[in-house]
Biopython code that builds the backbone (N, CA, C, O; Angstrom):
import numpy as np
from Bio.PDB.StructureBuilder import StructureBuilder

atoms = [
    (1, "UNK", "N", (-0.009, 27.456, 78.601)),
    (1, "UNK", "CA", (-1.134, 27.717, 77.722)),
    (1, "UNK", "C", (-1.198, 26.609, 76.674)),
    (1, "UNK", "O", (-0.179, 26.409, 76.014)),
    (2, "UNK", "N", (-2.278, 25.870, 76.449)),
    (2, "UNK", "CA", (-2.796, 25.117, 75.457)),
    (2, "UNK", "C", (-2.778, 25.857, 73.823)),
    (2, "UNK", "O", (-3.253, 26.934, 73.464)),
    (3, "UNK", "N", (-2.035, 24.809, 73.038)),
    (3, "UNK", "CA", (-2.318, 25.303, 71.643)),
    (3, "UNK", "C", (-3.436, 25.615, 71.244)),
    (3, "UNK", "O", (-4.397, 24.865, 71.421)),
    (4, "UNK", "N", (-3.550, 26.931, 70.549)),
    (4, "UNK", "CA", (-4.701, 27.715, 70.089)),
    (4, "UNK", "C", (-5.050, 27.285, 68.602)),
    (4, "UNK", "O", (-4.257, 26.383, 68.333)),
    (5, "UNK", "N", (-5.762, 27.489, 67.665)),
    (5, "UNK", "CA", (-6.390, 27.176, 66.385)),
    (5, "UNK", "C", (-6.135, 28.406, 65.907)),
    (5, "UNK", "O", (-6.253, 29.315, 66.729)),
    (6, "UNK", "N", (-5.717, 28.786, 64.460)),
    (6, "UNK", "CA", (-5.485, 30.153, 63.576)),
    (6, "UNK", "C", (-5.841, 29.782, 62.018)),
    (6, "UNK", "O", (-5.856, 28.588, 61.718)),
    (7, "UNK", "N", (-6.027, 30.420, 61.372)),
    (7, "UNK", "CA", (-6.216, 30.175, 60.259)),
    (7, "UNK", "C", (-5.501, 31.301, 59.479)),
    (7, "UNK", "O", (-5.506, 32.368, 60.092)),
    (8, "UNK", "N", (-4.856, 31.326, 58.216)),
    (8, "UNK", "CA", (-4.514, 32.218, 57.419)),
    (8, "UNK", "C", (-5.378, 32.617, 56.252)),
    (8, "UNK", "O", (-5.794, 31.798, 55.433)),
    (9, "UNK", "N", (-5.669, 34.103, 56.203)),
    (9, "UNK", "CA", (-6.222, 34.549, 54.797)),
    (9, "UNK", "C", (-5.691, 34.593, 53.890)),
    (9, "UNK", "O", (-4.465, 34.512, 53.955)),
    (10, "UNK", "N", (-6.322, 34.738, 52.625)),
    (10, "UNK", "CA", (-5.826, 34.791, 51.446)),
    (10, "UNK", "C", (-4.684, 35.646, 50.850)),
    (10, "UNK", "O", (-3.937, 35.497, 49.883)),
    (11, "UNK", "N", (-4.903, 37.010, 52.209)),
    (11, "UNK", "CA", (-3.893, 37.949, 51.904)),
    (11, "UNK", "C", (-2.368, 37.366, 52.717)),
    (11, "UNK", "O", (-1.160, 37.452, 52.497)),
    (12, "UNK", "N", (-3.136, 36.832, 53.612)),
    (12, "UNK", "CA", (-1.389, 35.841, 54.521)),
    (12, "UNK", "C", (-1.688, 36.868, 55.498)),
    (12, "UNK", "O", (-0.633, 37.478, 55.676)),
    (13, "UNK", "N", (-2.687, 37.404, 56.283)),
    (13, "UNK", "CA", (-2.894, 37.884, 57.618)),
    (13, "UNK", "C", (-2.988, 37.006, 58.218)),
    (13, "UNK", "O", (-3.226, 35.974, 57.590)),
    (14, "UNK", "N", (-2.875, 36.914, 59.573)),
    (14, "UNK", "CA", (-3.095, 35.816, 60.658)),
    (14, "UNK", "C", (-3.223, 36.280, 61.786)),
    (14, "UNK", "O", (-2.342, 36.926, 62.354)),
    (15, "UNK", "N", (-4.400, 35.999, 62.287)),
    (15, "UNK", "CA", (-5.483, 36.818, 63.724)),
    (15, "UNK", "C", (-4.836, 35.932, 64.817)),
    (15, "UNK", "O", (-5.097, 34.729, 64.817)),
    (16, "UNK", "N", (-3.718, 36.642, 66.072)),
    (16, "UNK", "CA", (-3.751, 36.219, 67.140)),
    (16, "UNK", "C", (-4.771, 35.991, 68.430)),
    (16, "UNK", "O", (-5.363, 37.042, 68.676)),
    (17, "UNK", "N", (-5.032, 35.223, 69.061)),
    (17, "UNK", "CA", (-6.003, 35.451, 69.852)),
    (17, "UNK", "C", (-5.860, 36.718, 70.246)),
    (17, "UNK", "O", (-4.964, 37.479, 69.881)),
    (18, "UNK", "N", (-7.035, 37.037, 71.247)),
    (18, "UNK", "CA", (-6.797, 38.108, 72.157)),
    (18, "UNK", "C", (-6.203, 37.720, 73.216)),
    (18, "UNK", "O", (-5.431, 38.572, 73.654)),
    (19, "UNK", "N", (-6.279, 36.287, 74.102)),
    (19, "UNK", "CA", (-5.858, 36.039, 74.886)),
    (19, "UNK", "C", (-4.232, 35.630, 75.244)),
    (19, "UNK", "O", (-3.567, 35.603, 76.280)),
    (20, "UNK", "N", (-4.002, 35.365, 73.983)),
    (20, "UNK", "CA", (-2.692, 35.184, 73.730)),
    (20, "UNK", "C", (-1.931, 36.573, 73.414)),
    (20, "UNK", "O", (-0.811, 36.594, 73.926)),
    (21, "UNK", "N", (-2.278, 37.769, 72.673)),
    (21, "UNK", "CA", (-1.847, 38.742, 72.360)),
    (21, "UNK", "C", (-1.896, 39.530, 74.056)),
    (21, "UNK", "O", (-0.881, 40.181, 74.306)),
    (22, "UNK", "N", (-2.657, 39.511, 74.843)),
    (22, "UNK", "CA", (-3.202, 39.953, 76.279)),
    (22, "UNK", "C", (-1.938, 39.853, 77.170)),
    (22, "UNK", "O", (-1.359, 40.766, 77.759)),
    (23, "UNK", "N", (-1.523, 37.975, 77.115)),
    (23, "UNK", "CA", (-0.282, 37.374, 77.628)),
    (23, "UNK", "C", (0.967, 38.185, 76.956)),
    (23, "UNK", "O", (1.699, 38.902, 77.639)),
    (24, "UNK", "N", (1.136, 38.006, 75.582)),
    (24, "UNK", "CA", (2.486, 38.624, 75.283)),
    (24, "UNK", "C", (2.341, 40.084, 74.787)),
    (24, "UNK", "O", (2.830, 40.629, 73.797)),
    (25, "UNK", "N", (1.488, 40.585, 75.808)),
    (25, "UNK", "CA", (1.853, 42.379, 75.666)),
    (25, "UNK", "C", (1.448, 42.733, 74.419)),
    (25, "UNK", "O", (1.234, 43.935, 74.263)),
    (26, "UNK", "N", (1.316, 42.155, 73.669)),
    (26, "UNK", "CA", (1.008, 42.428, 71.899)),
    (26, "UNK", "C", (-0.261, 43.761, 72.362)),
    (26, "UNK", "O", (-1.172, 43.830, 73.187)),
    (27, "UNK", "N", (0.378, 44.783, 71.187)),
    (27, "UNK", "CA", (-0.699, 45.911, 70.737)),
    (27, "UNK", "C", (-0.909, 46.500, 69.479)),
    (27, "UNK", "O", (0.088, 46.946, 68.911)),
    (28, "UNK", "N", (-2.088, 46.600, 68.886)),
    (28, "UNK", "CA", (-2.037, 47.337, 67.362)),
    (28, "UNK", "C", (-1.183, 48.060, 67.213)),
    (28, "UNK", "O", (-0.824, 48.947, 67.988)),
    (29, "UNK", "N", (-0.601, 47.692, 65.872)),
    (29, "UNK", "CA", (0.744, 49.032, 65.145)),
    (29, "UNK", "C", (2.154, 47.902, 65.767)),
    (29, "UNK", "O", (3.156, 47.607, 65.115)),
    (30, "UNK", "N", (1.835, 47.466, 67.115)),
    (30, "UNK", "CA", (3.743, 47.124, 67.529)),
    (30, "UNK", "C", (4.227, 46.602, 66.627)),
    (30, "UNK", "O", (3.453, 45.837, 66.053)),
    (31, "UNK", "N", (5.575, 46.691, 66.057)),
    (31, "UNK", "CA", (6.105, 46.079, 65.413)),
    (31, "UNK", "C", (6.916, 44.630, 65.716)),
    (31, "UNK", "O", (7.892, 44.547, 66.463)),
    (32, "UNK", "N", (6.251, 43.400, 64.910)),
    (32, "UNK", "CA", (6.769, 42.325, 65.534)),
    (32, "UNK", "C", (8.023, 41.437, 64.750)),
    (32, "UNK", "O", (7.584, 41.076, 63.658)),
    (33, "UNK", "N", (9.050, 41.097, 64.897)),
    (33, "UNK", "CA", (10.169, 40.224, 64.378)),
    (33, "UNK", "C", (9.692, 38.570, 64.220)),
    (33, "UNK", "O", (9.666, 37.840, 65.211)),
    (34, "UNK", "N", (9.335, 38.102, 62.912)),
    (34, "UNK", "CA", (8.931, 36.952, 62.512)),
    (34, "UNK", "C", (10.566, 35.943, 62.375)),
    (34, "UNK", "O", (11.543, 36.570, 61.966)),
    (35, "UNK", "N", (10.686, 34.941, 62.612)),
    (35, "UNK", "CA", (11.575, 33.829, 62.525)),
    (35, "UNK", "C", (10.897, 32.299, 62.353)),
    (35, "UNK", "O", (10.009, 31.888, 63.100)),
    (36, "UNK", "N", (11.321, 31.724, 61.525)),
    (36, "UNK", "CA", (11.065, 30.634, 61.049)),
    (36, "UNK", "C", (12.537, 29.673, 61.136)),
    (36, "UNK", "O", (13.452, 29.615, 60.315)),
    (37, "UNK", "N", (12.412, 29.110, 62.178)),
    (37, "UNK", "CA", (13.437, 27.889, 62.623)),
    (37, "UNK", "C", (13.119, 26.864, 62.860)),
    (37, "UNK", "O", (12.035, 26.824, 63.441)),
    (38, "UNK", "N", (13.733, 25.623, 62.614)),
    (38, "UNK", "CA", (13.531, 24.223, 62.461)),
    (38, "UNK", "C", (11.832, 23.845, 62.505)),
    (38, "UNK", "O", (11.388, 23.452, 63.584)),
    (39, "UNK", "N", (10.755, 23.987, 61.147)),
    (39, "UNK", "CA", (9.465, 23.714, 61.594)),
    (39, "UNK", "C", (8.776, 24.446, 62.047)),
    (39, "UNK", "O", (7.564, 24.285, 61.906)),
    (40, "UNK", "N", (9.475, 25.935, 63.031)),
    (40, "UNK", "CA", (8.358, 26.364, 63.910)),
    (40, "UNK", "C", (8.364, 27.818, 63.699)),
    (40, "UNK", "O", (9.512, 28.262, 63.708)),
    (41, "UNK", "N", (7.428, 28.725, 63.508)),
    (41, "UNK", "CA", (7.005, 29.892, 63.399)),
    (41, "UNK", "C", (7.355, 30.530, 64.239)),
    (41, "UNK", "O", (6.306, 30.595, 64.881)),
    (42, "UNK", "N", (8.528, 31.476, 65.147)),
    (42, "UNK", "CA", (8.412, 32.591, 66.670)),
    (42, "UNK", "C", (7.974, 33.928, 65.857)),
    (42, "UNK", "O", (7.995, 34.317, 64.689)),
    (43, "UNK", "N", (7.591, 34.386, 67.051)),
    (43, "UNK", "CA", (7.199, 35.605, 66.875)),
    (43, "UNK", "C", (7.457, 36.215, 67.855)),
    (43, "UNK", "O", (7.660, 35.493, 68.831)),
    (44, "UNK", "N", (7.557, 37.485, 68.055)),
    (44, "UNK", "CA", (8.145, 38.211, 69.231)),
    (44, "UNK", "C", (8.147, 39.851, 69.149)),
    (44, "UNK", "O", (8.188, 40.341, 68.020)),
    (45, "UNK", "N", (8.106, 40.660, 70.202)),
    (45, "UNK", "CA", (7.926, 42.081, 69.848)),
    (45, "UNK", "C", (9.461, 42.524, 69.032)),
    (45, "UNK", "O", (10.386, 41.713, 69.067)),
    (46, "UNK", "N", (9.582, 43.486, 68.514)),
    (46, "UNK", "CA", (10.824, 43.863, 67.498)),
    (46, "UNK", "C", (11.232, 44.856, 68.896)),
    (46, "UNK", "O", (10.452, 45.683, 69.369)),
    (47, "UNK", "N", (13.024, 44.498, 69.588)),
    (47, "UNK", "CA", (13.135, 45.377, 69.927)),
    (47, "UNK", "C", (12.829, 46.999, 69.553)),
    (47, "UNK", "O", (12.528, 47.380, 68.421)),
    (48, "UNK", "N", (12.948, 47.755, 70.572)),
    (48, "UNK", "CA", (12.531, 49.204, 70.416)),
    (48, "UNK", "C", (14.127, 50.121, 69.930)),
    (48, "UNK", "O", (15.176, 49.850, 70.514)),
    (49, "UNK", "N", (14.086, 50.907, 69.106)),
    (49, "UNK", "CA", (15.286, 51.247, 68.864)),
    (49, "UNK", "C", (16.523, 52.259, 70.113)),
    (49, "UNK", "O", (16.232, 52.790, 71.185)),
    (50, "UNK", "N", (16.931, 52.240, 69.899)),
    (50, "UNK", "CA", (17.590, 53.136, 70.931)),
    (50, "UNK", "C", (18.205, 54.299, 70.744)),
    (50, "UNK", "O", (19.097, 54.651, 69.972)),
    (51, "UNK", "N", (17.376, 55.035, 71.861)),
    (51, "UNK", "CA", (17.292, 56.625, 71.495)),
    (51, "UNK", "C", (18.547, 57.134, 71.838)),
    (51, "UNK", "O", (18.970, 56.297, 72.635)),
    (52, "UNK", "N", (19.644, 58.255, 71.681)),
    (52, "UNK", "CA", (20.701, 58.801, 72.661)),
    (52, "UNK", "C", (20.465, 60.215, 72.766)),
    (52, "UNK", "O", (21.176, 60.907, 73.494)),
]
sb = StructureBuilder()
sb.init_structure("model")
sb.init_model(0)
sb.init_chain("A")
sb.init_seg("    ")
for serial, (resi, resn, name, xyz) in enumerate(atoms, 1):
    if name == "N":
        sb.init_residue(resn, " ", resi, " ")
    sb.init_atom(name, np.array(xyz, "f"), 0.0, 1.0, " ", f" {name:<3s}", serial, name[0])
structure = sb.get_structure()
């Protein structure tokens, strides 16, 4: 996939595509784990906790 264009609001929201959110499973509410390493922004779903 080709780098996409984003912009940040004033509040510091930031709109994933749809097409990109489509690809990585992303859904309203999921909770996602932000990391900031060398330069680059990941993002990723927050594992799910584990039930017993």
């Amino acid at each position: 996939m080709s780098p996409m264009k984003a912009t940040i609001d004033s509040a510091g929201r930031l709109v994933i595509p749809s097409s990109v959110r489509r690809q990585a499973g992303l859904r309203p509410g999921m909770p996602l784990d932000l990391r900031y390493r060398d330069g680059v922004i990941e993002v990723e779903p927050a594992p799910l906790p584990v039930r017993l």
